[in-house]
C-alpha positions as CSV (number, residue, x, y, z in Angstrom):
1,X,-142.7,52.9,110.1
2,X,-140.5,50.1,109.2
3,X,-140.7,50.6,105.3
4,X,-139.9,53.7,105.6
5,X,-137.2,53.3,107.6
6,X,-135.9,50.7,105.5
7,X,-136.2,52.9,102.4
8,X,-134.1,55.7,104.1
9,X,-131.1,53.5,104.7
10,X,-131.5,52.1,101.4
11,X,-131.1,55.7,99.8
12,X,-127.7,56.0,101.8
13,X,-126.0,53.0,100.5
14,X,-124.3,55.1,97.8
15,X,-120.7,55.1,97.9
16,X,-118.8,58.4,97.4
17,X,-114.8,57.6,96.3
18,X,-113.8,61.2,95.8
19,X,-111.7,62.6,98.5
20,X,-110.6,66.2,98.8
21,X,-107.8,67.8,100.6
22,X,-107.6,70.9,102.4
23,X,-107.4,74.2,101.0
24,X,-106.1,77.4,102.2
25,X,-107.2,80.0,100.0
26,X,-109.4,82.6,101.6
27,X,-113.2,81.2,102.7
28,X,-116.3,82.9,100.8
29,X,-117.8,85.5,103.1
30,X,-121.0,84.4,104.8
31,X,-122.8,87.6,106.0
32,X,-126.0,85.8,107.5
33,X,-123.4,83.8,109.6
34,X,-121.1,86.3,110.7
35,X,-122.7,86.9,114.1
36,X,-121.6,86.4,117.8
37,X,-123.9,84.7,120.2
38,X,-124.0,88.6,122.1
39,X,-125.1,90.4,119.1
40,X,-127.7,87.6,117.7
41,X,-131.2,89.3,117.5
42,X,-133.2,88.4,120.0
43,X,-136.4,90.2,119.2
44,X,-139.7,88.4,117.4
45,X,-138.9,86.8,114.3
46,X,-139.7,88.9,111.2
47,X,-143.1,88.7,108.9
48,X,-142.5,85.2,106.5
49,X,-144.9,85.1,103.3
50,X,-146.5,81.3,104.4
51,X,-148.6,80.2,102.1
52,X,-152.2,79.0,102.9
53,X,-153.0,76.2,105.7
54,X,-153.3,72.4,105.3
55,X,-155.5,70.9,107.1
56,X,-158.5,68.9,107.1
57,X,-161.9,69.5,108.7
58,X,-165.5,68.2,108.0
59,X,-165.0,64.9,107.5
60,X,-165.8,61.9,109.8
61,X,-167.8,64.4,112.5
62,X,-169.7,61.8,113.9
63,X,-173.0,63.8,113.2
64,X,-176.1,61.8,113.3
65,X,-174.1,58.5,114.9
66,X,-172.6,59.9,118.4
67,X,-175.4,62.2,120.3
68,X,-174.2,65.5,122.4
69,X,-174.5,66.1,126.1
70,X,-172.7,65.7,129.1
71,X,-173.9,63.0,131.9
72,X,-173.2,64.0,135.3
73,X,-173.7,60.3,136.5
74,X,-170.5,60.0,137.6
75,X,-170.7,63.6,140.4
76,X,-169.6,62.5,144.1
77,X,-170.7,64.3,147.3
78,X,-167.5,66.3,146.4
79,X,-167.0,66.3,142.6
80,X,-169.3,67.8,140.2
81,X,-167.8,64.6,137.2
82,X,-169.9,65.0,133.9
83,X,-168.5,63.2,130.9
84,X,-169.9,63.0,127.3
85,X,-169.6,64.8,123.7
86,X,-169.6,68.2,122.4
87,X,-169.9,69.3,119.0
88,X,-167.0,71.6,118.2
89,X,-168.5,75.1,116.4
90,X,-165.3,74.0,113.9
91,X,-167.7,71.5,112.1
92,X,-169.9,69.9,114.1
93,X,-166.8,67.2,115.0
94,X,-167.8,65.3,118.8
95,X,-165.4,65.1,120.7
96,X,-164.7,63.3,123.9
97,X,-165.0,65.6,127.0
98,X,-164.7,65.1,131.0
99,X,-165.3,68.2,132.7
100,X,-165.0,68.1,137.1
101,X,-165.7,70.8,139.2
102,X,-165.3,70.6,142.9
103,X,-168.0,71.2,145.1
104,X,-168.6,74.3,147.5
105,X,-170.5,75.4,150.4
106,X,-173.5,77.6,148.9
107,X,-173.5,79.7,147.2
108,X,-170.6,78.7,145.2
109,X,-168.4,81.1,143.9
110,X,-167.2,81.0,139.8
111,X,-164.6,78.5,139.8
112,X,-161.4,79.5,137.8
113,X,-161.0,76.7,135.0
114,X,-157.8,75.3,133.5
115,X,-158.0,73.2,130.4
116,X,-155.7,70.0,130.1
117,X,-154.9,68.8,126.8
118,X,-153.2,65.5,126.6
119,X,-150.0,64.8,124.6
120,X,-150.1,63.1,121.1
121,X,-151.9,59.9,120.5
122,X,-153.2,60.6,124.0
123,X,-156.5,61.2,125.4
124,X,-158.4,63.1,128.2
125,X,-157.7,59.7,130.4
126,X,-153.8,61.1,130.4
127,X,-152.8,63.1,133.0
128,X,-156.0,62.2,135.7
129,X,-153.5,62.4,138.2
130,X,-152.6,65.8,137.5
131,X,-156.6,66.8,137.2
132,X,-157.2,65.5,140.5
133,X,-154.4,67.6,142.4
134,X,-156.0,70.7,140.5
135,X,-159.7,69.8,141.4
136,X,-158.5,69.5,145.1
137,X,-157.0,72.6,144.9
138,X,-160.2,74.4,143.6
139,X,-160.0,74.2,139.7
140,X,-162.5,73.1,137.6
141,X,-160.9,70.8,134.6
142,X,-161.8,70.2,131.2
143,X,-160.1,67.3,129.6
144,X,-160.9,66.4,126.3
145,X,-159.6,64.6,123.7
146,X,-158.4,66.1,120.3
147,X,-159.8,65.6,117.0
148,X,-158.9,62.1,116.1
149,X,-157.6,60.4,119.2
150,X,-159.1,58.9,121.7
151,X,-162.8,58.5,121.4
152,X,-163.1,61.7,119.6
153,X,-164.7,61.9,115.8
154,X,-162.7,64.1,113.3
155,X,-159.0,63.9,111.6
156,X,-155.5,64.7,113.3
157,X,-154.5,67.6,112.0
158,X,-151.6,68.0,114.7
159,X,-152.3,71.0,116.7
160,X,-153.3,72.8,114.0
161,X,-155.0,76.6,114.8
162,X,-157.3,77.0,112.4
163,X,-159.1,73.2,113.9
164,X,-157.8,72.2,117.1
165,X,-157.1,75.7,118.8
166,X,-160.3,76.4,117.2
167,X,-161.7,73.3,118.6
168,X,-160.2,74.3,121.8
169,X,-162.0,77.4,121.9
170,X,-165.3,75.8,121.6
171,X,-165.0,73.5,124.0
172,X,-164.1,76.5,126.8
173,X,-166.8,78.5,125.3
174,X,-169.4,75.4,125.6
175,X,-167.8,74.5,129.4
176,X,-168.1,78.3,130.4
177,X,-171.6,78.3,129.1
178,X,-173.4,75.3,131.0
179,X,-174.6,77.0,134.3
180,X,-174.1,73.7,135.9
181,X,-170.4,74.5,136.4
182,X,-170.7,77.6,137.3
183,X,-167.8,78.8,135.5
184,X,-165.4,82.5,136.1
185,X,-164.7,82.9,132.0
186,X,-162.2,85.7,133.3
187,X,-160.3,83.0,135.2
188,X,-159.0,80.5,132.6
189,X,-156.0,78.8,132.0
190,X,-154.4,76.4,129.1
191,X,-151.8,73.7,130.3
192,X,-150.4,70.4,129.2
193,X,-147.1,68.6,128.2
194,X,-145.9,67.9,124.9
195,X,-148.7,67.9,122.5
196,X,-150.9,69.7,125.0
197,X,-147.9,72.3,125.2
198,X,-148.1,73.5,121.6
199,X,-152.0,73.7,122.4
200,X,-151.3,75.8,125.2
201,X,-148.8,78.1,123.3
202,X,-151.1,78.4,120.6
203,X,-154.2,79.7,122.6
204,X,-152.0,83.1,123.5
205,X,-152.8,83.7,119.4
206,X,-157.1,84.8,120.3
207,X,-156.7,85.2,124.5
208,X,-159.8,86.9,124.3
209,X,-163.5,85.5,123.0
210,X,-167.0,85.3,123.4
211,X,-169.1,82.3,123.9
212,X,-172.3,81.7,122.2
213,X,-174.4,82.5,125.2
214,X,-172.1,86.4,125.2
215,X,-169.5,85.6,128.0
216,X,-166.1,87.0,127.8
217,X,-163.3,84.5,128.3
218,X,-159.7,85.3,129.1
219,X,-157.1,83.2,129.1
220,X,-155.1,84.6,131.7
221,X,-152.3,82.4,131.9
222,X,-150.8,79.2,129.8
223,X,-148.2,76.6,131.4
224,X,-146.5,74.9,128.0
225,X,-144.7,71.8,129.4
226,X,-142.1,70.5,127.2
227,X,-143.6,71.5,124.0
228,X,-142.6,73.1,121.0
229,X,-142.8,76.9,119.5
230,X,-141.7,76.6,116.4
231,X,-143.0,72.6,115.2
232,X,-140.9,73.1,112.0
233,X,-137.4,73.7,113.6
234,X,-138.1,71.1,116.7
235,X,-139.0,68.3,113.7
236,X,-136.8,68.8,111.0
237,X,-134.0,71.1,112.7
238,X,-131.8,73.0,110.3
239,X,-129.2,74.5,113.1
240,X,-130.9,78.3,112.6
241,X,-132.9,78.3,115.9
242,X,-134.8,81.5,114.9
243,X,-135.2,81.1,111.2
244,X,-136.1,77.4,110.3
245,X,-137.8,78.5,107.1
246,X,-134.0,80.0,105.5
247,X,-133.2,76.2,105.0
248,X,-134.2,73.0,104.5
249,X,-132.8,70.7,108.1
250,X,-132.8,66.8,108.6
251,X,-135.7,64.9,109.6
252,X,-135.9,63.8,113.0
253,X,-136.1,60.5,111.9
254,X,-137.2,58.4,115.1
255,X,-139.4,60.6,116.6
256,X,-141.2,61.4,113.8
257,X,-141.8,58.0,112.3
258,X,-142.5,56.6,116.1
259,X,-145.3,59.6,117.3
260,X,-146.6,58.9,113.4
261,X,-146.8,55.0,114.3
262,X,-148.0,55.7,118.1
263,X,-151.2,58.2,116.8
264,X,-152.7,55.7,114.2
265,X,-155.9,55.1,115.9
266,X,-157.0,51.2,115.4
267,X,-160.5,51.7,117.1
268,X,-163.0,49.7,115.6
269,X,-165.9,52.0,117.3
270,X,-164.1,54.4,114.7
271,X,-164.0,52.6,111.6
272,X,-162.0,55.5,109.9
273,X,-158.5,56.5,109.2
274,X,-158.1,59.1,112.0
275,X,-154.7,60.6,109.8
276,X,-156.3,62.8,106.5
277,X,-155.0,62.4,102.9
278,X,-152.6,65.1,103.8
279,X,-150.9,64.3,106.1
280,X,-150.5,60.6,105.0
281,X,-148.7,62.2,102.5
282,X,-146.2,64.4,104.2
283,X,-145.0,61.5,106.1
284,X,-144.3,59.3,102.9
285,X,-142.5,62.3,101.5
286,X,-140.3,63.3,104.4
287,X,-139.2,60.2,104.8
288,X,-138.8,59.3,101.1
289,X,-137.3,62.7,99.7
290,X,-134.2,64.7,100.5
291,X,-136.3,68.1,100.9
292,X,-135.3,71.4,99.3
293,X,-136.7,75.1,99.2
294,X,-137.7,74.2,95.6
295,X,-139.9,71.2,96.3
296,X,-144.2,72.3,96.6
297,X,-144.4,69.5,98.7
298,X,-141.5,70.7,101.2
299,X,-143.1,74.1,100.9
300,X,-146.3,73.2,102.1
301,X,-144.8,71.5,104.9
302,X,-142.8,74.4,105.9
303,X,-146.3,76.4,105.6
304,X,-147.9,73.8,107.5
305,X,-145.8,73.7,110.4
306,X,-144.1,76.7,111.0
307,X,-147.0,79.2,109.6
308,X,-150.1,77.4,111.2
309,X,-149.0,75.2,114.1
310,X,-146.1,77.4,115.8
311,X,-145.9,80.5,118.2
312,X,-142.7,81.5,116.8
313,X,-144.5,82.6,113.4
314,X,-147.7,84.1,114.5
315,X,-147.5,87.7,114.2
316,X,-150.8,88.7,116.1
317,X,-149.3,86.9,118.9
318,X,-146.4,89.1,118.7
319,X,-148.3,92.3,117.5
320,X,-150.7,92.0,120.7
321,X,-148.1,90.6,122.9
322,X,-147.2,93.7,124.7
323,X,-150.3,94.7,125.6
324,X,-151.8,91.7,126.8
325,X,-148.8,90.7,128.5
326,X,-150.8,86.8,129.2
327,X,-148.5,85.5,131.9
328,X,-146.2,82.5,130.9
329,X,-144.4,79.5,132.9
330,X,-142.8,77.0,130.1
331,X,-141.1,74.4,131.4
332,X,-138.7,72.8,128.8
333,X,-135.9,70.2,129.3
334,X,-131.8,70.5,129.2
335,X,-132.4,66.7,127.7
336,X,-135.0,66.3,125.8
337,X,-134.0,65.6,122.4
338,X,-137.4,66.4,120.7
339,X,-138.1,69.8,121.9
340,X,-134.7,71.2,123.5
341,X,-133.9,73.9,125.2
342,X,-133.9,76.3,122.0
343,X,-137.8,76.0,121.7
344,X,-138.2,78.0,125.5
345,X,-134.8,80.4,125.0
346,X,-136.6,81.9,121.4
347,X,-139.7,82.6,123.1
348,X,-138.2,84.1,126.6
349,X,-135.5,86.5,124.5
350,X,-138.0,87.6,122.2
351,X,-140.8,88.5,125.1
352,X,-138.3,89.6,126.9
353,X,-136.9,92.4,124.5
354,X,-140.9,93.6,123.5
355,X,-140.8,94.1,127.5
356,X,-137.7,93.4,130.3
357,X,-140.3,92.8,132.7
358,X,-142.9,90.4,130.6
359,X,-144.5,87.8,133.1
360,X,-142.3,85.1,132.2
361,X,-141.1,82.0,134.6
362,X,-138.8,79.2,132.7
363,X,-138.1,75.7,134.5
364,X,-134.9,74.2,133.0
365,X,-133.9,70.7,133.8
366,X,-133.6,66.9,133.1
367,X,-137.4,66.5,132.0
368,X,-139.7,66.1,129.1
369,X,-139.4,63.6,126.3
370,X,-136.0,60.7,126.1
371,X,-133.2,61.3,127.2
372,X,-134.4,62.9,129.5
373,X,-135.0,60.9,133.1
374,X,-138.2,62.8,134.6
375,X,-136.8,61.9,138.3
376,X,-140.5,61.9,140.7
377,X,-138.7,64.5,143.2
378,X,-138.2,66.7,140.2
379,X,-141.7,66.8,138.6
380,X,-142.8,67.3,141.5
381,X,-140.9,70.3,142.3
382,X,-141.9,71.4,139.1
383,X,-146.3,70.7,139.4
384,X,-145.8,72.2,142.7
385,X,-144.1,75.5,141.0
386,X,-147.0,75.7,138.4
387,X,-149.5,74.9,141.4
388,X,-148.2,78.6,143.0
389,X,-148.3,80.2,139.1
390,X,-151.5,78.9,138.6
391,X,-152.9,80.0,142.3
392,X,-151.8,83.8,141.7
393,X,-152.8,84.4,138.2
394,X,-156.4,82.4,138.5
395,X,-157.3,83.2,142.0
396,X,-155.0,86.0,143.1
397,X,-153.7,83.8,146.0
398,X,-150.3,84.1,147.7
399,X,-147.4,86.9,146.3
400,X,-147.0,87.1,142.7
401,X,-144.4,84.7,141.3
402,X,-140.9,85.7,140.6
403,X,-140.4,85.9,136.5
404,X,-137.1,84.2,136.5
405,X,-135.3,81.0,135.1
406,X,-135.0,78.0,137.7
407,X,-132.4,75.7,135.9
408,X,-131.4,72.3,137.9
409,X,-128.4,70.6,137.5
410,X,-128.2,67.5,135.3
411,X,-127.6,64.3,137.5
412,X,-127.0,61.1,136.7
413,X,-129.9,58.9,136.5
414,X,-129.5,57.0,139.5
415,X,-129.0,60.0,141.9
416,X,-132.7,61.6,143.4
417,X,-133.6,65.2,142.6
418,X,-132.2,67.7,144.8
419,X,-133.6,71.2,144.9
420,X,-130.4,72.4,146.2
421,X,-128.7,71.5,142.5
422,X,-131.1,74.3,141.3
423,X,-130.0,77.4,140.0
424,X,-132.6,80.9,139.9
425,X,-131.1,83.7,137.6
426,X,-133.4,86.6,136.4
427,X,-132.5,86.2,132.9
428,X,-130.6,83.7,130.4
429,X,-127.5,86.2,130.3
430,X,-126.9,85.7,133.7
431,X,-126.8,81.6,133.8
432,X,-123.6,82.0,132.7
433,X,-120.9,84.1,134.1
434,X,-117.6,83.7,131.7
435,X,-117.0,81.2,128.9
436,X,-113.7,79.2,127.9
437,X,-113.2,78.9,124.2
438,X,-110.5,75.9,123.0
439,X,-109.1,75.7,119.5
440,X,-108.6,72.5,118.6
441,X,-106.2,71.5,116.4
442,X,-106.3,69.1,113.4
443,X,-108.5,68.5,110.0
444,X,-111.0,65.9,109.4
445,X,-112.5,64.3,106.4
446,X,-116.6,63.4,106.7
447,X,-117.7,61.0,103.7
448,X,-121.0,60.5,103.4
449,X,-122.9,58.2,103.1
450,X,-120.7,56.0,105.7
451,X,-121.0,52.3,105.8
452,X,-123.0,52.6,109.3
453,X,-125.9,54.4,108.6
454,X,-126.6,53.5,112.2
455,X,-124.3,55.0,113.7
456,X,-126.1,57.0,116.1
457,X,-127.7,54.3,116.8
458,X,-127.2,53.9,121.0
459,X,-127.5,57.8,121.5
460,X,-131.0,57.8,119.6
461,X,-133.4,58.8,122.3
462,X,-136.1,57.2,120.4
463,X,-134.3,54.1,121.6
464,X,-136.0,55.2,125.0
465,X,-139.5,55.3,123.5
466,X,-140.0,58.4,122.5
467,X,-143.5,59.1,122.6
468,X,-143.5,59.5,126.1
469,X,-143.1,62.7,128.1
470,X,-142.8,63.1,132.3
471,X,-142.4,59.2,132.8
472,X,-139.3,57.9,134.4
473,X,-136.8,56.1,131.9
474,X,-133.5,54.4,131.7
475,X,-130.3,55.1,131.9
476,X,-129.3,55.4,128.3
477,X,-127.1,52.5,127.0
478,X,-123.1,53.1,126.2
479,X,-122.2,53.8,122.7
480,X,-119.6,52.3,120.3
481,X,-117.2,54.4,118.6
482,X,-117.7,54.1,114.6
483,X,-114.7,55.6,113.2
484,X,-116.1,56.5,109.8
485,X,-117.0,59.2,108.6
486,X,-116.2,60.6,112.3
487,X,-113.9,64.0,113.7
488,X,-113.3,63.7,117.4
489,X,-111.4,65.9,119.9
490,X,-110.8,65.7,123.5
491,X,-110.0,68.8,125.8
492,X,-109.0,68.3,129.2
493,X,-111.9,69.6,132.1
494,X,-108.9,70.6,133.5
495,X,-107.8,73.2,131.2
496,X,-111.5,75.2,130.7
497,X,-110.6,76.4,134.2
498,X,-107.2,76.3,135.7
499,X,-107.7,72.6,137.0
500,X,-111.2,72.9,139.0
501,X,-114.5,71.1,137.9
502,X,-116.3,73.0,135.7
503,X,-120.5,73.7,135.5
504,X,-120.8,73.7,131.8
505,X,-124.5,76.4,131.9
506,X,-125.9,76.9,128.3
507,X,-125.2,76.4,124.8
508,X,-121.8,75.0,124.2
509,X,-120.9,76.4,120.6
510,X,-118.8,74.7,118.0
511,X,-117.0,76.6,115.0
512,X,-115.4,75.6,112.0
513,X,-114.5,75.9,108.5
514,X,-116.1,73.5,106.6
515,X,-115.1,73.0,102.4
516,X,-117.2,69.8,100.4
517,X,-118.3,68.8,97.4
518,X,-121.6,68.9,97.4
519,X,-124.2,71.4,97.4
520,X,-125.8,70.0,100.8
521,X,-123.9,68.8,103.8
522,X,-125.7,67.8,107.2
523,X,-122.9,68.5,109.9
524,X,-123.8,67.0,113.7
525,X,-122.4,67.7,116.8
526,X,-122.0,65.2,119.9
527,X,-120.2,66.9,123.2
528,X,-119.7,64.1,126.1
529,X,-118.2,64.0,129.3
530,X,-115.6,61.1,129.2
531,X,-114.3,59.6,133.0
532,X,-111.1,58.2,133.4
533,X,-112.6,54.5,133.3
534,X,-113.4,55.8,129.2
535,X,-117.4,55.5,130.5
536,X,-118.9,58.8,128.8
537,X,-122.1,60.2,129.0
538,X,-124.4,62.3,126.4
539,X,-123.9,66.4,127.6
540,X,-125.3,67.8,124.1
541,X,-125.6,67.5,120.7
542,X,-126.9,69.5,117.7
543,X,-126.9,69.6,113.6
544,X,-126.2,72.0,110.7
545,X,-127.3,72.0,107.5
546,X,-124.9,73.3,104.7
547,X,-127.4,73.9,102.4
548,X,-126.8,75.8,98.3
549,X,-128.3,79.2,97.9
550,X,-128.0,79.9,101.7
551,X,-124.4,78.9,102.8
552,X,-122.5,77.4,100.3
553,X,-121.7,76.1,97.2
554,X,-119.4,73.0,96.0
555,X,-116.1,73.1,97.1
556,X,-116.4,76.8,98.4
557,X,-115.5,76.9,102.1
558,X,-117.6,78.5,104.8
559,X,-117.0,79.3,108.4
560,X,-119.9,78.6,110.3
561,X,-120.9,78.0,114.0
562,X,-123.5,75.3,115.0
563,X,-125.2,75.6,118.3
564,X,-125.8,72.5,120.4
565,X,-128.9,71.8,122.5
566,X,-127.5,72.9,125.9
567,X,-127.5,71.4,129.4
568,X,-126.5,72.8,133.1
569,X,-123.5,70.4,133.7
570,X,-121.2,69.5,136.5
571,X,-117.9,68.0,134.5
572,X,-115.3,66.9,137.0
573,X,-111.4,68.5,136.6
574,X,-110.5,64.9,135.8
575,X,-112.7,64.4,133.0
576,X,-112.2,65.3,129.2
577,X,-114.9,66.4,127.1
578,X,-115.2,64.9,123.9
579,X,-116.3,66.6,121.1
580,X,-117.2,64.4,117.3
581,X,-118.3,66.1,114.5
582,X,-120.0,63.7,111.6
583,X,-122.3,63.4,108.7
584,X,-124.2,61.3,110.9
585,X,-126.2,61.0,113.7
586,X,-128.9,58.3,112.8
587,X,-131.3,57.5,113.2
588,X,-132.2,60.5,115.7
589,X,-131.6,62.7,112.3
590,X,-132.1,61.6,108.6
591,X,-128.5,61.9,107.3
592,X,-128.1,63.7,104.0
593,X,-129.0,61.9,100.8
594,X,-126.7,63.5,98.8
595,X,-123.2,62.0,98.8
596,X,-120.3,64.5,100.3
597,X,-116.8,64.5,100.7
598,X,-116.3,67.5,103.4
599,X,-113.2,68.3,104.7
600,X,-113.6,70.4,108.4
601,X,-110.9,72.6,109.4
602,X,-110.1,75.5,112.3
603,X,-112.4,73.9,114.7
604,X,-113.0,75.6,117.6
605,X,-115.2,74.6,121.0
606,X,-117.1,77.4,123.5
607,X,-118.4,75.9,126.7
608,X,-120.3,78.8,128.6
609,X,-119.4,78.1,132.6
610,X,-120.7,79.5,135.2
């Protein structure tokens, strides 16, 4: 990770002397842009022409070397516990698998099943706390881990479905077939956070199949916590939330070189490299390469991850999704700066426009990967929400649960959960009630590369160890003010709303008119909430990439609007909210490699309030 990182900031120490002035002539029109946030499509995304799949199966199986079976050694008077390999039907690939089933008074009914996949670099040890509440509430479990980690044989290939949805397949069909378990395969359920989330997306793609022995399992329900739907947007975000594929974004620097780090398996039971030639090599070229539409390598990334590892692109999903209407509670956080808020809103629009009344259930709040502070009160609340989801739609117990949006209002770190800070609206139109819009008044000039490429640096969640997702963490540290390279505007609280405190709910929106000289320009957004003392804290952020072909060309002008992330907060009338617009926001985001001079002009903030 390091010389990679290193080589990065290396590529930015470029100097650019040219400066450019303002000009007033009439911007180029930019029809794909011209769009208000009421009339955006909100329907699935349209047919994309991906090429074929990477990934890597076959290799490494642990055929011949680790024998199958599970070994119920481990059962209690009151757990059925049976732990061992299975071969997945991919390619004969063991993998490590815990399945528990709690007992019953004879004759025991089927037992509904949910599947637990662990996040990335994990294992099926993660989340045993979480297993244990759903045995003692009558589940089975399987936990296993994927391909590659843990103890299991086979190659990462990062959620991919044509091996590890696959894979997960196989394992339910193999768990549904033992009669020791005594399985309902009408009554299953996907869940997990983070990694496990895109798993549990990802199995809505084939919700119905049969086992080898002929049973017919149906997924009934999935519970995605704080994952992704579309991997290629979350990673290397270009500001288009529903069309990540038009252009070429900036790599999210910190978080991808950190999981990358975090999942190299040093096992010496597994004397392999558990990463395939592959994927080795997208890493070295991401980090190494400013990427563009042109590039095969970029393309087969783009294939990769948007066409084979995200819900967003899979048109059976879509084609089916109105008649198989699987019911779906994501939970996704208002701070987590890996997978934001945009990964949940695509999905709920777009199911939500095939039908008004799809079974969907959204959990907003301040959870998931850094910043986000995963409070204990608040994941709480939110298990015991999935608990009643899970209860209806597996066992048919208790009233069917509302299909709404519960969004909690961010708190500072140091202040408990409070379910009374959370709001329940029916759908995302109605989290907001009216919206203040402020034009702000002077020019700024970005150069790029600055002479801080680090200077993100205390706002970079990654700082907050990234790889983890539901764990308590700190309070993020204060950040300096680098000047270079840097626009920043400050609008009273006290003006959005005729002097009251304001509850900033959604996607605060920043327009401008942007003119450079380059054929590229990364633009990133940072909105805070500044007290009188000058302490500030982190609302939002969010990026834009300027890119030739698709918005602009050198020194043509362009009015365009780049969303930010989103959060539900409280901003006192006192306060000021401070808006900087830069080149920069590293490391969190790899800053353009391509030397700029950008002048930004007729900027202009939306807060939605409610």
């Amino acid at each position: 990770m390091t010389r990679c990182l290193c080589l990065v900031l290396a590529l930015l120490l470029v100097a650019c002397q040219e400066q450019l002035a303002p000009d007033r002539s009439v911007p180029r029109s930019v029809p794909e842009l011209a769009f208000s946030p009421a009339d955006e499509e909100r329907g699935p995304p349209a047919p994309y022409p991906f090429g074929r799949d990477t990934y890597r199966t076959g290799l490494f199986t642990g055929e011949g070397i680790e024998p199958t079976g599970l070994d119920c050694r481990f059962s209690t008077a009151a757990l059925i516990d049976c732990r061992g390999f299975l071969a997945s039907d991919v390619d004969g690939a063991r993998l490590d698998v815990t399945v528990q089933v709690p007992r019953a008074a004879e004759p025991q009914p089927p037992r509904p099943l949910v599947a637990l996949i662990h996040g990335y670099a994990g294992s099926k040890t993660s989340s045993g706390d979480i297993a244990a509440e759903l045995t003692a509430n009558g589940y089975a479990v399987l936990r296993y881990s994927t391909r590659g980690f843990g103890q299991s044989w086979g190659q990462v290939n990062m959620s991919d479905i044509n091996a590890e949805i696959a894979d997960l397949r196989s394992m339910i069909a193999q768990v549904v077939d033992n009669p020791t378990f005594g399985i309902n395969p009408d009554a299953v359920a996907v869940t997990g956070a983070s990694y496990g989330g895109g798993h549990s997306w990802l199995a809505t793609v084939t919700p119905l199949f049969t086992t080898p022995a002929g049973a017919q399992v149906r997924i009934r329900t999935v519970v995605p916590t704080a994952a992704w739907s579309d991997l290629l947007y979350s990673l290397i975000p270009n500001g288009r939330e529903r069309r990540s594929v038009d252009a070429p974004g900036g790599l999210k620097l910190t978080y991808v070189n950190g999981l990358y780090a975090s999942g190299i398996r040093r096992n010496p039971s597994r004397p392999y490299p558990n990463y395939p030639e592959y994927f080795i090599g997208w890493h070295a070229w991401i980090n190494a390469m400013e990427p563009t539409s042109f590039d095969p390598v970029y393309k087969s990334i783009v294939d990769g991850l948007a066409g084979y590892r995200s819900i967003w692109w899979q048109q059976a999903f879509w084609q089916s999704a109105a008649t198989a209407r699987i019911p779906i509670f994501q939970v996704q956080g208002f701070t987590d700066d890996l997978f934001p808020l945009p990964e949940a809103k695509r999905m709920m629009l777009a199911l939500q426009t095939i039908d008004p009344a799809y079974p969907i259930a959204t959990y907003l709040g301040d959870i998931g990967h850094p910043r986000a502070s995963n409070k204990q009160g608040e994941v709480d609340h939110v298990l015991d929400l999935i608990k009643q989801w899970l209860a209806y739609y597996l066992k048919g117990e208790g009233t069917e649960p509302p299909h709404v949006i519960y969004a909690a209002i961010t708190r500072p770190r140091d202040e408990p959960f409070d379910p009374s800070n959370l709001i329940i609206v029916p759908t995302w139109d109605q989290l907001a009630s009216t919206s203040a819009t402020t034009r702000l008044p002077h020019t700024a000039v970005l150069i790029n590369p600055v002479g801080d490429p680090m200077a993100g640096f205390m706002w970079d969640p990654f700082v907050l160890e990234a790889s983890h997702q539901l764990m308590p963490l700190p309070e993020p540290p204060e950040s300096p003010i680098v000047p270079n390279s840097l626009g920043v505007w400050e609008v009273p609280v006290a003006d959005l709303a005729k002097g009251a405190d304001v509850l900033i709910a959604g996607q605060p929106l920043v327009y401008l008119r942007a003119r450079s000289t380059a054929s590229r320009v990364q633009l990133n957004v940072r909105l805070f909430d500044v007290a009188p003392s000058g302490t500030k804290r982190l609302i939002t952020r969010g990026t834009y990439t300027i890119d030739e072909g698709i918005t602009a060309v050198p020194n043509d002008k362009v009015d365009i609007m780049i969303p930010t992330y989103g959060n539900l907060w409280r901003a006192p009338a006192s306060h000021r909210l401070r808006l900087e617009i830069t080149n920069v926001d590293s490391p969190y985001i790899t800053p353009s490699r391509i030397p700029s001079t950008t002048v930004i002009s007729r900027v202009s903030l939306e807060v939605p309030l409610r």
